[in-house]
N, C-alpha and C positions, 0 to 999 in steps of 0.2 A: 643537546647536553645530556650528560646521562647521570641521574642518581641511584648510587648503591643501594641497595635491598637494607641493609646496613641500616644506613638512614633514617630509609624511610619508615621504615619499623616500626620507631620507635616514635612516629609523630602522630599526632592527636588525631590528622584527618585520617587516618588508618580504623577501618572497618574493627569496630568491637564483637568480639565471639558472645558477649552476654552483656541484657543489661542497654540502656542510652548510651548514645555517643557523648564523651566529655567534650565540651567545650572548648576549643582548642586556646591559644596564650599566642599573644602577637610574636612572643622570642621565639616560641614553637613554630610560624609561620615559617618566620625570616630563615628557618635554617633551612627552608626549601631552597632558596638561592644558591644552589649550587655554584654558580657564575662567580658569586661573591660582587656583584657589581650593584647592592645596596636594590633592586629593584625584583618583582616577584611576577615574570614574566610566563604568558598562558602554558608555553612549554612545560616551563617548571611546574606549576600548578594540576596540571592533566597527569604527571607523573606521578600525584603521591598514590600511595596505596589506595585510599580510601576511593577518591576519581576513580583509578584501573577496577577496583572490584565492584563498584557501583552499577547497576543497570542503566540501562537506555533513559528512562524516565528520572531516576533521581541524577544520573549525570547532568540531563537538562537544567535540574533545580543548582548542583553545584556549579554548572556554566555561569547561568544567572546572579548566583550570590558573587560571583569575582567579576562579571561586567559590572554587578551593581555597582560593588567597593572602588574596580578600577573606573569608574567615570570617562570623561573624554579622553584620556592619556594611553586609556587602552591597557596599563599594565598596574601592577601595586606597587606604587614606587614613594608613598611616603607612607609616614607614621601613622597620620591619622585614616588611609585608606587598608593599612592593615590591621586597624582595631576595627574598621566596621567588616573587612572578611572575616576577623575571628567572631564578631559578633554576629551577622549570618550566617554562619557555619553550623553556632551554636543553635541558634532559634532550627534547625531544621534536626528537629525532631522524626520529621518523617518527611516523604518529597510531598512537595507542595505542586500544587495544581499551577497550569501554565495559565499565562493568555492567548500563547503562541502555540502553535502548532508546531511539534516536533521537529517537523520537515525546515519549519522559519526557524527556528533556535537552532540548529546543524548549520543552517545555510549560513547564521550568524558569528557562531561557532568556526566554520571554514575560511569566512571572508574574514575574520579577526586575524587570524593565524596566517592568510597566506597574506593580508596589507602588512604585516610587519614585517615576514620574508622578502617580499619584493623592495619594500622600502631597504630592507639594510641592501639587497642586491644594489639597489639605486645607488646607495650612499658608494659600497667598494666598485661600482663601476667606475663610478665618479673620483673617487679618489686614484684607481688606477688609470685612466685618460691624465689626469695629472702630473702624474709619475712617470709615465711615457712619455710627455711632453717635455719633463726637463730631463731626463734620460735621452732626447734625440736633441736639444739645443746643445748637452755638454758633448754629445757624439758628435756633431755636426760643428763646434767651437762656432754656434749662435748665427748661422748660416741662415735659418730662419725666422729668425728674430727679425724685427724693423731695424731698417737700415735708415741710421739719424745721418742728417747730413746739415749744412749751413749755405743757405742760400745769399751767396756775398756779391752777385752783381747782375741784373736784368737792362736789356736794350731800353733807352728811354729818350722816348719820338720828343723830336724837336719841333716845336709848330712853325708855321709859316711866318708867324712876326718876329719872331727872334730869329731865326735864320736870314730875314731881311736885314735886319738890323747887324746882324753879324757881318755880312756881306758888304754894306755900304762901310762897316768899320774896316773892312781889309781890303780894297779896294787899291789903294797905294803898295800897300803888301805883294798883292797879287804882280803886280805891275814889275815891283822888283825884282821877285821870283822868276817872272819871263825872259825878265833881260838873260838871265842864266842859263836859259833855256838853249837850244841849238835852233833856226830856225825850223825846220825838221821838227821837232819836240813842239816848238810852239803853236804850227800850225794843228798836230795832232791836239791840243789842247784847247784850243780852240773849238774843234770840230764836235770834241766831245759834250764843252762848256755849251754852245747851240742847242746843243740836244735839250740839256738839263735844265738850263734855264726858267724854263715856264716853273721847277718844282724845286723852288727857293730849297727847303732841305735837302735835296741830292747836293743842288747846287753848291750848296757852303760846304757838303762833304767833300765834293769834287776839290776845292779849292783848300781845305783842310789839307787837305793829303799833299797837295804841292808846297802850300808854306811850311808842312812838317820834316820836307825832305823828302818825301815819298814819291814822289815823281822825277823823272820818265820812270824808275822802279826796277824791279828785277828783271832776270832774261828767262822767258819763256823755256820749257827741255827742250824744242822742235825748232825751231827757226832762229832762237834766241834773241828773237821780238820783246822789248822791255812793255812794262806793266800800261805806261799810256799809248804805247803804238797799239796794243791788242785790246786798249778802250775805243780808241780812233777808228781800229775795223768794226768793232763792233759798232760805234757809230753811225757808220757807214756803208757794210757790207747789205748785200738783200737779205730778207728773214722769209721761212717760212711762213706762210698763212695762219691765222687767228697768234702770230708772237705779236706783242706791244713791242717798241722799241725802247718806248721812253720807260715803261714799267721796268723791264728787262735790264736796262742799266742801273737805274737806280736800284735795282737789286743787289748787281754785280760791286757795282761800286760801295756800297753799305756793309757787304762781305765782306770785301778786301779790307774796308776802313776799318770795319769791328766783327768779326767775324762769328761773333756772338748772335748777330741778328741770323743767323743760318740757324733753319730751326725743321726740326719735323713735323711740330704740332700734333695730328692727331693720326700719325700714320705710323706705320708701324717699320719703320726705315731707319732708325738708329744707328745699324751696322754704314750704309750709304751715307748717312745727315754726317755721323763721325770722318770717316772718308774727307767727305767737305769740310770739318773743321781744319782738318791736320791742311789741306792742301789749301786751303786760299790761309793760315798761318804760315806756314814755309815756303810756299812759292805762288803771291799772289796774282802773278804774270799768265801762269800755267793753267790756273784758275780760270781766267776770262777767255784762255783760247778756247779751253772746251767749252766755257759757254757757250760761245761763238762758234762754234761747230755744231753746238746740239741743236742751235736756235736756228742754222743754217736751211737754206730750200730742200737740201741733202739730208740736213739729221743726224749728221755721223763726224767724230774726228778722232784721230788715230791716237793710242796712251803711248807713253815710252818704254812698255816691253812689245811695241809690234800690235797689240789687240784694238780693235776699234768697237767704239761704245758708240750706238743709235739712240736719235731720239724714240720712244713709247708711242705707238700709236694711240693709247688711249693715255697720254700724260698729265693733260685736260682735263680727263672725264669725271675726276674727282671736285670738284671747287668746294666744296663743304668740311673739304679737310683743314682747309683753315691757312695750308702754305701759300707763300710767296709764287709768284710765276719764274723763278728762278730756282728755286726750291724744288721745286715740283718739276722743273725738267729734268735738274741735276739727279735727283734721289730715286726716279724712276728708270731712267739711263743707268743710273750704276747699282740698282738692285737686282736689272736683267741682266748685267754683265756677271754680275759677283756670283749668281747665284750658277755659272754655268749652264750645264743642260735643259736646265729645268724649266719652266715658264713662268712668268711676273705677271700678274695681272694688277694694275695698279689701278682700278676702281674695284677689285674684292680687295685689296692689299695684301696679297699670300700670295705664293707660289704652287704650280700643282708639281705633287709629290707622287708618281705611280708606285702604289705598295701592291702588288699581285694583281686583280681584277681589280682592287680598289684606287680611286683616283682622292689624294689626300688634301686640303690646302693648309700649308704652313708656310706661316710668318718667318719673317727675320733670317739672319743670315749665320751662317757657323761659322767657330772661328779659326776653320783653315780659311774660309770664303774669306773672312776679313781680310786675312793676312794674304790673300791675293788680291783681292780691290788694293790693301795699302801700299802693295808693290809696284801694283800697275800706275798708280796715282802720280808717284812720288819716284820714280825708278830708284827706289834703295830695297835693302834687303830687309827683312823683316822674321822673327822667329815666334811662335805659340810656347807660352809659360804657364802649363796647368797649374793651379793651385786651390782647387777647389773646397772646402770645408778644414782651412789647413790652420793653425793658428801660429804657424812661422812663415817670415817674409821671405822668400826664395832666395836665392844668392842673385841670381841674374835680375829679377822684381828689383831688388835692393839697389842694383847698380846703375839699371834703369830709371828710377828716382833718383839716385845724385849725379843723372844727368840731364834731367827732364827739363826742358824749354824750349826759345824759340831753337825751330831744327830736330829739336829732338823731344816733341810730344808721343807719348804712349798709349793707343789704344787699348780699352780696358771689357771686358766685359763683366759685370755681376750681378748678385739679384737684390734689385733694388726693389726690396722691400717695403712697401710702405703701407700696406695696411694693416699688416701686424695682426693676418690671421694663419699663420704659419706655414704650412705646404700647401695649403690655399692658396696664396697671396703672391707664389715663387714668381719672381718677372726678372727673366735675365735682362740686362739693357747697358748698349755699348756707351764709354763713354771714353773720353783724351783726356788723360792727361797731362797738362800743362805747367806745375812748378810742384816742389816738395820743396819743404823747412824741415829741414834736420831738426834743428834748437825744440822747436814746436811740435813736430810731430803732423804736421797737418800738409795734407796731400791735395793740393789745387788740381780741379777739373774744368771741364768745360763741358759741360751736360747738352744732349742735342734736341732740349728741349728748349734751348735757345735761354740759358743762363752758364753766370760762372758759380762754383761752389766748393768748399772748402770739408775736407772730412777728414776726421782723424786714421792716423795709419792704421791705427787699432780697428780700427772698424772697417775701414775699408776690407782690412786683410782676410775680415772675418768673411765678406761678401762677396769676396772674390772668387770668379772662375778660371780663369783665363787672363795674362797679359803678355800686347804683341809688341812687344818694342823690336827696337832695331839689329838686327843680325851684328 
């Protein structure tokens, strides 16, 4: 801060040519504050005349009399601490003897002046970290904000006594349902019921699905084998070494049933886990042949654009990840497919990336990669809809929800947000969607964290990177 010569002139603590120094006047004080900010800060004070023309020795004594007045505050910021500097000011008739050593009064002196600088630097760094932060959510239309969403439906296990009890009540049901059957059909159903048996909840699943209509079921793309002849091979076919049979259907069959229970848990396969939502929803038949292939002595079964997906040599080698034995074959198989060239290793969960000399591991999958997993899945076409940080719904996004359901779920990618530390926190993560409500606003998903969930468009839009609906 700078004061005029002007000023300072004509203020009391200005060096007398003859004669005592007068006593200076608290009104005389205050008019040091050049700032005008009502406080009589060390700056302003070291400025007036008398301070600059003072020596080594009585500047000591004038330091001291404004620590004394300023107190803990550090500055003369009220009334009654600028009558006691006028009234020290006054009493020094001549410099007073220290108890500090010159060198500790400077030292005091410096460390005063530079804790106030660094404190207000504190204050505007802080305030500009602020400022940039909501200068890049209005840039970014809330991109990195927390991503709110409504968790409206999780898988929920049925125990073994009520699924008894369920079973002995439909018993007759079942009975009638067969008749309808072809014998063909019925023996397949059978074959399968064998299996399941001993694990009362498959069981009533299995039998769910045929009193709902759901059996014999869809046609396979390949052979156009319906949904119970390709449980019936699986029943029945050889398996590879260390597969369960009976775990392995009760997987498959819980998928097809609610396909909710398809989950990634703690791996990092979102792009593949989504893959498996859309395909055991649209074609639950097509679903268990590749199970049935991956689980085969072979490991391998052919997509419907020509490509073939293998079972992971190391598919297994994770058990701590928390997935299903169904899960974990499916998601590993179609992360080595999806990802191309490149390699999967599915106990690091990353792929290796060669950047130059350097050998990279990155996760997850891009979303041209999606959009060829979803093609090969499903043999329809599929397109990439960037809209990343946009705060308008795209025309083809839009169309894509008022057509979203069974058949026509849309893979989505954005950044699901949730711990709400902002480009910290970024986590792309794919998810399908499964129905839109115009009226409401709100965008049904199917999250492959093995939930359904409900988000409004508004928010979604804001999270969004990427969506691959259908060509």
């Amino acid at each position: 801060m700078r004061v005029s010569k002007a000023a300072t002139d004509q203020l009391p603590l200005q060096r007398q040519t003859a004669g005592a120094e007068s006593p200076p006047k608290v009104d005389e004080l205050k008019r040091l504050d050049t700032n005008k900010d009502g406080k009589l800060d060390r700056t302003e004070f070291n400025k007036s005349t008398r301070y600059q023309s003072a020596d080594d020795r009585q500047r000591d004594a004038l330091s001291r009399a404004y620590e004394a007045a300023a107190g803990n505050s550090g500055q003369i910021d009220t009334d009654a601490s600028f009558e006691e500097l006028a009234r020290l000011l006054g009493e020094q008739q001549a410099p007073a003897e220290t108890s500090k050593s010159g060198l500790e009064a400077a030292y005091e002196s410096v460390k005063g002046f530079f804790g106030n600088v660094f404190s207000k630097m504190r204050k505007a760094a802080s305030d500009f970290v602020d400022w940039a932060g909501d200068q890049l959510n209005k840039f970014t239309n809330g991109f990195f904000e927390k991503f709110e969403t409504n968790v409206v439906r999780e898988p929920e296990a049925t125990g073994p006594s009520v699924a008894r009890k369920r079973l002995r009540e439909t018993e007759a049901d079942e009975k009638e349902a067969l008749k309808k059957l072809t014998p063909q059909d019925r023996e397949a159903y059978k074959a399968v019921a064998s299996q399941v048996e001993a694990d009362p909840a498959t069981h009533m699943t299995l039998r769910n699905l045929l009193l709902d209509g759901r059996l014999p079921g869809d046609k396979d793309l390949a052979a156009g084998k319906s949904l119970l002849a390709n449980l019936s091979e699986l029943a029945k076919q050889p398996l590879a070494e260390g597969i369960d049979r009976k775990a392995l259907l009760a997987d498959v069959i819980a998928n097809v049933d609610d396909p909710i229970t398809i989950s990634q848990r703690q791996q990092n396969t979102c792009g593949p886990t989504t893959g498996q939502l859309m395909l055991a929803r649209q074609q639950p038949s097509e679903y268990v042949r590749l199970a049935a292939g991956l689980a085969s002595p072979e490991g391998s079964v052919q997509l419907q654009n020509g490509d073939t997906i293998k079972r992971e040599a190391d598919w297994n080698d994770r058990p701590e990840d928390g997935r299903t034995l169904g899960n974990r074959l499916f998601q590993s198989s179609l992360m080595e497919y999806a990802n191309g060239k490149f390699d999967y290793s599915n106990v690091n969960d990353t792929r290796k990336v060669k950047l130059g000399p350097v050998d990279l591991d990155i996760p997850g999958l891009l979303p041209n990669e999606m959009v060829n997993l979803a093609e090969a899945l499903t043999g329809g076409d599929h397109k990439i809809d960037f809209s990343i940080m946009s705060d308008r719904v795209s025309r083809t996004f839009r169309e894509a929800l008022e057509k979203a359901g069974p058949g026509c779920e849309v893979p989505i990618l954005v950044n699901y947000n949730v711990e709400n530390q902002g480009v910290k926190s970024t986590a792309p993560h794919y998810m399908l969607v499964t129905g839109f409500d115009a009226e409401s606003g709100m965008v049904e998903v199917s999250n492959p964290w093995g939930r359904e969930e409900k988000i409004s468009l508004t928010e979604l839009q804001s999270h969004l990177i990427a969506a691959m609906p259908q060509a």
